[in-house]
C-alpha positions in Angstrom: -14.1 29.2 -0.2 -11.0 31.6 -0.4 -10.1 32.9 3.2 -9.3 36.4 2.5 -6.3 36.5 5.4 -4.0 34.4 3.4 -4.3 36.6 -0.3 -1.5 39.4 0.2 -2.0 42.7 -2.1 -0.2 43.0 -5.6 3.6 42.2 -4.8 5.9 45.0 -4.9 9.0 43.3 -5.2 10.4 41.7 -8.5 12.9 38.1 -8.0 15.2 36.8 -10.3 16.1 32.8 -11.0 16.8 31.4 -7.7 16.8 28.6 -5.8 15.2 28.1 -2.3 15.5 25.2 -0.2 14.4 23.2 3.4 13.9 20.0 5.3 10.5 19.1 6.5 9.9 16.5 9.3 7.5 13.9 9.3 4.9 13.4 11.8 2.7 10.7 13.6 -0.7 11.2 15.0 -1.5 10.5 18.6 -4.9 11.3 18.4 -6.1 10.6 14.8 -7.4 12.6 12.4 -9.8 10.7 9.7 -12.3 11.9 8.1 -12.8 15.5 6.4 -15.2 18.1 5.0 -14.9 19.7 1.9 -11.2 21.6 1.1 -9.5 19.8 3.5 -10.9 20.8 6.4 -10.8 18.2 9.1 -13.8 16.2 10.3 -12.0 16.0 13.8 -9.2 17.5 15.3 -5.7 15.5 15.8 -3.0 15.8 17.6 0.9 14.6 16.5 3.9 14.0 17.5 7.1 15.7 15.0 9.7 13.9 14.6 13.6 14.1 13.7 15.5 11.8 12.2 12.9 11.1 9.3 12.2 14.0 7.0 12.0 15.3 3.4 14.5 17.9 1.9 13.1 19.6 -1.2 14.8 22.4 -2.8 12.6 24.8 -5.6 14.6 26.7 -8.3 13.2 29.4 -10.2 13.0 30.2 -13.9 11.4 33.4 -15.6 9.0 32.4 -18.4 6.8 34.0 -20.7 3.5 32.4 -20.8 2.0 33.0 -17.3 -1.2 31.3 -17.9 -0.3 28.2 -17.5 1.5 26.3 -14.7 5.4 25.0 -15.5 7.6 22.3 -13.6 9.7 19.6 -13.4 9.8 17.3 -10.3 12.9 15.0 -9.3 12.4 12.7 -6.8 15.7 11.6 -5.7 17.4 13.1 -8.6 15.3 11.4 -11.0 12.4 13.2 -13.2 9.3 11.9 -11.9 6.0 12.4 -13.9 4.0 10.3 -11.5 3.6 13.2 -9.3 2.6 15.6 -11.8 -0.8 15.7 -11.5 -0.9 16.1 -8.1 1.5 19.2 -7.9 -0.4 20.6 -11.0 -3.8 19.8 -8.9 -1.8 21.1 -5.7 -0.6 24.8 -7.7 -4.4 25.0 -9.2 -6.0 24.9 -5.4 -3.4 27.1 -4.4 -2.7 29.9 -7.1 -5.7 32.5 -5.6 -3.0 33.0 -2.6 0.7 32.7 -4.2 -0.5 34.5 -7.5 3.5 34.0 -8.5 2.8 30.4 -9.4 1.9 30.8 -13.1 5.2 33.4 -13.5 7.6 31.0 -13.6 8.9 27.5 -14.3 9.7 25.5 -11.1 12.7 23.1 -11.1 11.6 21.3 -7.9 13.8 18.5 -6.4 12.5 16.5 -3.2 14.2 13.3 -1.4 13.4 11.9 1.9 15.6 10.5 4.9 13.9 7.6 4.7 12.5 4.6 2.9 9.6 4.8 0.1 7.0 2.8 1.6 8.4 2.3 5.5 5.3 3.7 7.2 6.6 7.1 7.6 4.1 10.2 6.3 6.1 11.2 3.1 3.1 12.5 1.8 3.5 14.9 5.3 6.9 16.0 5.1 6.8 16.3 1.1 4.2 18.6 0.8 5.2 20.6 4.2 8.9 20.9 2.5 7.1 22.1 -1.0 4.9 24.9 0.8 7.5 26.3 3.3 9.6 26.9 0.3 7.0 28.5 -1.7 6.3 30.4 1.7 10.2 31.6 1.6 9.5 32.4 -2.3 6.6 34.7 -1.3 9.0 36.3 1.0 11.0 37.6 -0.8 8.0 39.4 -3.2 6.9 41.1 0.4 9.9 41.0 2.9 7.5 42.7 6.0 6.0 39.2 5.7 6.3 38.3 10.0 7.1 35.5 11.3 3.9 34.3 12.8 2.0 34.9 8.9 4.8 33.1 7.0 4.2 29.7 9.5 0.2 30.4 9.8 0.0 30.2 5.7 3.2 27.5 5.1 0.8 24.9 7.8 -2.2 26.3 5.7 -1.0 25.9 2.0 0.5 22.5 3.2 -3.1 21.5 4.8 -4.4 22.0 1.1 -1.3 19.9 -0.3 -1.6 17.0 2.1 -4.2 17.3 5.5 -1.4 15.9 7.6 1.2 18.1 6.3 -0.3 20.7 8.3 1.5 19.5 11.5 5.2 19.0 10.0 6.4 22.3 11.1 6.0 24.9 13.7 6.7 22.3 16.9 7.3 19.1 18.5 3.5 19.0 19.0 1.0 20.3 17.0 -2.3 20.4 17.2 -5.0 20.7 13.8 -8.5 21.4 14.0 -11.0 23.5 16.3 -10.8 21.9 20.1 -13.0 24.2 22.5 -9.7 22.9 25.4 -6.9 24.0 23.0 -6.9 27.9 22.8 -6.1 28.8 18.9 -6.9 25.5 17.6 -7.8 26.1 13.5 -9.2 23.8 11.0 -7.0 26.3 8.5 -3.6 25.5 10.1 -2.1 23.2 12.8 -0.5 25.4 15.8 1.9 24.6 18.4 0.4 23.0 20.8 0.0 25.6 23.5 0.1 24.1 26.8 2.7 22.9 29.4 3.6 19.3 28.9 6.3 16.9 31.6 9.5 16.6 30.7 8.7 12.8 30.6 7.6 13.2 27.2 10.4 15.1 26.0 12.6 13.3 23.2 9.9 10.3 23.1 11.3 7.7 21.2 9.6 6.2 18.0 10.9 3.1 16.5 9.2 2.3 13.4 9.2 -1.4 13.0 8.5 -2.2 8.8 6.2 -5.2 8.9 5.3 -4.6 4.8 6.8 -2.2 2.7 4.8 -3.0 0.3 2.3 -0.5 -1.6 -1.2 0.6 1.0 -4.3 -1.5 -0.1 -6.2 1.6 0.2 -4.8 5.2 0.1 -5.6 8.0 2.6 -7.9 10.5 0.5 -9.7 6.8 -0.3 -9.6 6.1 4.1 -10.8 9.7 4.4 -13.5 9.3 2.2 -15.1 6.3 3.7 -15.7 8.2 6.9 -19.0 9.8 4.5 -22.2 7.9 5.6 -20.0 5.3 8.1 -22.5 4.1 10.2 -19.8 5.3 13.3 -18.5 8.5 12.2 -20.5 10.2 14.6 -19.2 8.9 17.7 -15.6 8.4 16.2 -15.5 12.4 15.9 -17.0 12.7 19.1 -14.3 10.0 20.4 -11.1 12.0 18.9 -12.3 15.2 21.1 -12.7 13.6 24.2 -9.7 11.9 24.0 -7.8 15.2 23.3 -9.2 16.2 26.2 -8.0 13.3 27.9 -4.6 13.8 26.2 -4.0 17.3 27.3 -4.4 16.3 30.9 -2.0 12.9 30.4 0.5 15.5 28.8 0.3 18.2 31.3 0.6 15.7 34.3 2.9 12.9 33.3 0.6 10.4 33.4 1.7 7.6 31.2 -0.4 5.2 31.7 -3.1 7.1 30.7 -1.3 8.4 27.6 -0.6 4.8 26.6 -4.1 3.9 27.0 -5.3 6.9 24.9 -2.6 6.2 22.3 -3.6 2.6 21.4 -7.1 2.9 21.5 -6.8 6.0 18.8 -4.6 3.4 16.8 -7.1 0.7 17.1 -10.0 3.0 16.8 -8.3 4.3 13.6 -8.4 0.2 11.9 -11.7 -0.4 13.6 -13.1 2.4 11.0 -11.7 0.9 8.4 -12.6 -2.7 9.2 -16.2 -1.6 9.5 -16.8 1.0 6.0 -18.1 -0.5 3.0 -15.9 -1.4 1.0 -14.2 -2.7 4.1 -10.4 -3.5 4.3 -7.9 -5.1 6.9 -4.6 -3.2 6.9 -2.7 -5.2 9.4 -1.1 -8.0 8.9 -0.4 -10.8 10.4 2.7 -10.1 11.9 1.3 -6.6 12.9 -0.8 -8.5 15.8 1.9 -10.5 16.5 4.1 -7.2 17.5 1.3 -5.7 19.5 0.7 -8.9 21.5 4.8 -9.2 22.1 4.0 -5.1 23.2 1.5 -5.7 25.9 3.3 -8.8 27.4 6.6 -6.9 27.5 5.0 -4.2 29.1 3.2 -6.2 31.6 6.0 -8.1 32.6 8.6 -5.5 32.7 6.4 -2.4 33.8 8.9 -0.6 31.1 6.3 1.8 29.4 6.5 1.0 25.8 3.3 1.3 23.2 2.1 1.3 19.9 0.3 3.5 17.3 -0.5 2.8 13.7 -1.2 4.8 10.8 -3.6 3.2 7.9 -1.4 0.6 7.0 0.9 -2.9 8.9 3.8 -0.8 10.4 4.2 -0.4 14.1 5.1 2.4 15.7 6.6 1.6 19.0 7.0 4.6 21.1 8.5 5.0 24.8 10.3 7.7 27.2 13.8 8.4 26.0 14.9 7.0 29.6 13.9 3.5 28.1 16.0 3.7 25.1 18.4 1.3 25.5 15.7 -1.5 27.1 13.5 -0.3 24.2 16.1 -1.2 21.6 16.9 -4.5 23.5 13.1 -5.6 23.2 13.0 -4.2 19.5 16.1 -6.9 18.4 15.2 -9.8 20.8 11.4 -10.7 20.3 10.4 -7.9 17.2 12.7 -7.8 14.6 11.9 -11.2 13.2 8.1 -10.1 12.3 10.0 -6.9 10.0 10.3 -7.4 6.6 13.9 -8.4 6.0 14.1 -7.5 9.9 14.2 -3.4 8.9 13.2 -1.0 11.5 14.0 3.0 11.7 14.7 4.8 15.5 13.5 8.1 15.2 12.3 10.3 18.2 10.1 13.7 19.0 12.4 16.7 18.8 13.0 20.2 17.5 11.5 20.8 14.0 14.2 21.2 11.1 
């Protein structure tokens, strides 16, 4: 289905070789999204989390060519030519050609590298393809300079949704919100948005310490995880789950009320495993050392009444998060009881704050 609001008329503008370039954060789901519909439309809306310190900077130089029927790049990952993600940008440039027409016109020199560690739980796949699409955005900008600002973030959150469904919510704000919600005014299953309601200062600069338990390659990767969710014999009330508990979220948000957004945040992480634990095939991504951490979590917090949690993506890493006003107790916990159960004891403090 091509969605008419996102194919601009013929360009009036000609470009020359040039290069474009931005940073892209990475982002971590509160309330999880898993599961989706044809042309990566969501099967339930998420919420997330933007973070910092961890982000991917991709720069796109341009090169006239003659044959425009075909589509022409190079990618460098960390300033080395990488053909393993061919296919997927060629796949990515097919779904997306019928709205950035300019695509077959030249040849693309694109060059990506991230902040942080290949394989350290962090959405790369996010940040990646929300870097790519922003700078193809800026590309398109210049072909129709009365481009405003609201279009050029409503189709970079769209083109990136088609690159990568998470990508979506690496831009635009510190929350961001994807798919339809009847509580979130403006929720899309096209785009994420900002999310659009007040939320306490509490929550402000939340802290997200990502503890590497394995670094090593997923067992299963997302487009697989997504998949699964076809003819899971609990899909139904997992969707249904993920709304209520936005619900739930927007009131924790808007109030202050940490326990209940700790209580929200876990179960999404363990509802998010649970799914995974119960498809066929069937697969266990934690690991040992994963339970260990959340154990040490819930003690600590029971003992201290300091308000740290967890949240996990579809993999072993932990994400501890807590208010910035815990930072230094936070850190403290993180090198006296979790540290050992990291691979080689790595871990990467990041925190919620202004997009790049």
């Amino acid at each position: 289905m091509i969605h008419t609001e996102f194919v601009l008329p013929v360009y009036a503008t000609k470009i020359l070789d040039k290069t474009y370039q931005h940073k892209a954060p990475s982002n971590i789901a509160l309330v999880k999204y898993w599961g989706k519909k044809e042309n990566q439309i969501p099967a339930n809306p998420s919420v997330s989390f933007t973070l910092t310190k961890s982000y991917t900077e991709t720069s796109v130089k341009l090169f006239p060519k003659k044959n425009t029927t075909t589509y022409s790049f190079d990618f460098y990952f960390e300033n080395k030519l990488n053909e393993s993600f061919r296919a997927k940008i060629h796949a990515y440039f097919e779904r997306i050609a019928v709205y950035l027409p300019f695509l077959s016109e030249f040849h693309f020199e694109i060059r990506s590298e991230n902040s942080f560690p290949h394989s350290s739980g962090i959405a790369s796949s996010a940040s990646g393809m929300a870097a790519l699409s922003i700078c193809l955005m800026q590309i398109e900008r210049d072909f129709c300079p009365e481009i405003s600002d609201d279009f050029f973030w409503k189709k970079a959150s769209f083109l990136a949704r088609l690159g990568s469904g998470s990508a979506c919510r690496s831009m635009l704000s510190d929350l961001v919100v994807w798919g339809e919600h009847t509580d979130i005014q403006g929720s899309s299953n096209l785009y994420g948005i900002p999310y659009p309601d007040k939320v306490h200062s509490v929550f402000a600069q939340y802290q997200d310490t990502i503890l590497l338990i394995d670094k090593g390659q997923k067992q299963v990767s997302s487009s697989q995880g997504h998949n699964l969710m076809h003819g899971h014999p609990f899909a139904k009330e997992r969707f249904e789950q993920a709304h209520s508990n936005i619900s739930k979220l927007k009131k924790a948000l808007h109030q202050g009320d940490i326990e209940s957004f700790i209580q929200i945040i876990e179960s999404e992480a363990l509802t998010l495993h649970a799914m995974m634990l119960t498809s066929l095939p069937y697969f266990i991504l934690m690991k040992p050392n994963t339970l260990s951490v959340i154990e040490r979590i819930w003690r600590f917090r029971k003992e201290t009444k300091i308000p740290v949690c967890f949240t996990l993506d579809a993999g072993a890493n932990v994400h501890l998060l807590y208010p910035k006003q815990y930072e230094e107790e936070g850190i403290t916990f993180i090198k006296r009881e979790l540290v050992a159960f990291c691979e080689n004891g790595e871990y990467i403090c990041d925190e919620v704050g202004a997009t790049l």
